[in-house]
N, C-alpha and C positions, 0 to 999 in steps of 0.2 A: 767230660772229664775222662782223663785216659789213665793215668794213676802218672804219667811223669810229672803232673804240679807237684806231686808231694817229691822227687828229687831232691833238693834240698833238706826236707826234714830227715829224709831217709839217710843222709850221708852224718847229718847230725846225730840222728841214734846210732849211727855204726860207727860216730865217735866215743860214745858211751860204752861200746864193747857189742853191741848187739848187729844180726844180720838181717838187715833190712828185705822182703820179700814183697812184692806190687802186686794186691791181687785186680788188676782189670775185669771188670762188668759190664755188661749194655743197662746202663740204668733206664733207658725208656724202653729198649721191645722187650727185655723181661720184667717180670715184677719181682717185687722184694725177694717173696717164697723161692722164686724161681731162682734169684741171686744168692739168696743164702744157703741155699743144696748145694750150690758151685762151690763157694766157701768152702762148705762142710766138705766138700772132694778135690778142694785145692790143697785142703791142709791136710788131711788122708795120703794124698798122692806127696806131700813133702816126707812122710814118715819120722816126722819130728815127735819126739814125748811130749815134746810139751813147746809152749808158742804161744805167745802175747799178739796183741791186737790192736792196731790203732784206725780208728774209722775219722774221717771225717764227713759232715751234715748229712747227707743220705749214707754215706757209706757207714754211716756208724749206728741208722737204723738196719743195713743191713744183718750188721756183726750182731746187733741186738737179737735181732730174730732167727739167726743162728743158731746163737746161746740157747733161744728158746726152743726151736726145733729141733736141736742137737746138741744136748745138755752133758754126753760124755763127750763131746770133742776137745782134744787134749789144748786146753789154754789154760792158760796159769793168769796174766792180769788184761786188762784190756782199757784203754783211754778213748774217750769220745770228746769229737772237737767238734764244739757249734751243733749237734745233732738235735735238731726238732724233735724231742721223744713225745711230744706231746700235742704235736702237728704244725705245722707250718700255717699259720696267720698269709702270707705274701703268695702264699699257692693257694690256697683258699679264694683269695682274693682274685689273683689272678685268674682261675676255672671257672670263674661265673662270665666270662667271656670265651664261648666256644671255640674260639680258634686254636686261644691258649693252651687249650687239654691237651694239642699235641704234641706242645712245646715236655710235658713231666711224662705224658706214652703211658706206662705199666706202673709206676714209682708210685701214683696215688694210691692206690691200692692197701691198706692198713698200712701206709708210708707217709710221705709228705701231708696226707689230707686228714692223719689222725689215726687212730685206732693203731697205734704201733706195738707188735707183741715186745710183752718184757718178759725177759727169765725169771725164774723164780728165784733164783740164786744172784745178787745185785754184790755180793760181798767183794768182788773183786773189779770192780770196774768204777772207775775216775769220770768227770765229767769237768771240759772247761768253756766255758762260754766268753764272748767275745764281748767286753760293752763300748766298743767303738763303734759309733752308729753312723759308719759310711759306707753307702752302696745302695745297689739298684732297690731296694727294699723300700727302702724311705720317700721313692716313686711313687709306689705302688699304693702307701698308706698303713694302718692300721698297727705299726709297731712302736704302740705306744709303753711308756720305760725303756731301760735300757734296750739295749740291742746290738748287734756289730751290724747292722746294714741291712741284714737279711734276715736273721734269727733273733728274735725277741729270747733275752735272756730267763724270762719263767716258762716259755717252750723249750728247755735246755732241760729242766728241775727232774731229777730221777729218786724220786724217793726212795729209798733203802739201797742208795748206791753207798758203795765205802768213798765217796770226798766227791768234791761240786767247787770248783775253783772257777774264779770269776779275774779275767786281766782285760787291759786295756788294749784291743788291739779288733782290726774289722774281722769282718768272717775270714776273707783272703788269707788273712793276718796270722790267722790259729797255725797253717805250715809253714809261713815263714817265718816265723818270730823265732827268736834265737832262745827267747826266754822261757816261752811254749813248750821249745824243744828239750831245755834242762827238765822243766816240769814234769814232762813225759817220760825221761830218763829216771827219775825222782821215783814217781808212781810205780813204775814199772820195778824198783829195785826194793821198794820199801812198801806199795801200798797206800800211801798217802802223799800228797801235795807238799810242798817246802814252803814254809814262810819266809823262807831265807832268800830264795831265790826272787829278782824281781818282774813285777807282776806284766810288765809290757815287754821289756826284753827291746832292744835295737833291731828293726823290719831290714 
């Protein structure tokens, strides 16, 4: 992942009035720690007061463990799309065949395989998970209930986060869904999710 899939969402929140910013990672030769210092010196070096946050599946464990290692970094709300907070079932699965481990690198690490640090502070940050259960996931096994394909919707669950919005649409789905993208404009302006807006939105 290079940060251009999210293109599209980005041009949809910068219809909303906001300016979209792409922080690229190496999600396998760093680990999380390593990626979330970058963060905390990507958003430093913008010299912005203040800045919102949108991660998607691993990148929203990153933005998690940010928050938690760099608890003044100037953000104000932040939305997680499909993020395994509470480990990934389909990487589990998958690492018990060694070849596999090189395929996630550094990312298991209190990442994908569990142990993900949370903030102490959850007040501001949305959660939407995906329950369209199409994609390589459903290969692999084990995500049983919901799910978008790849992330079982109770590995999404962030207890003392401010909103946990649930639409129909695959894990892919979460940056392209037009209806996602209202939600996150939503969150972002108010803090909580709309019931108004619809839950799958046109891919």
């Amino acid at each position: 992942m290079t940060g251009h899939e999210l293109g599209l969402l980005g041009r949809r929140l910068a219809s909303c009035g906001y300016k979209p910013l792409r922080f690229p990672y190496p999600d396998l030769r760093a680990s999380i720690a390593d990626n979330a210092r970058r963060l905390n010196q990507f958003l430093r070096d913008q010299q912005l007061e203040s800045a919102n946050l949108v991660g998607h599946s691993l990148g929203g464990i990153v933005v998690l463990r940010a928050l938690h290692d760099f608890p003044d970094m100037p953000v104000a709300r932040t939305v997680l799309l499909g993020s395994p907070v509470r480990g990934s079932t389909v990487t589990r699965r998958l690492v018990s065949f060694p070849p596999a481990t090189r395929i996630f690198g550094k990312s298991l690490e209190q990442g994908l395989a569990g142990n993900v640090r949370i903030p102490r502070n959850l007040d501001n940050i949305g959660m939407i998970a995906g329950t369209r259960p199409v994609g390589f996931g459903r290969l692999v096994g084990g995500l049983d209930g919901p799910s978008d394909g790849a992330v079982a919707v109770t590995e999404t669950e962030l207890p003392g986060g401010a909103a946990w919005l649930q639409v129909r649409t695959t894990h892919i789905g979460l940056v392209i869904s037009r209806g996602v993208a209202l939600q996150i404009c939503h969150f972002l302006e108010n803090g909580r999710f709309s019931p108004t807006i619809t839950r799958s939105g046109p891919l």
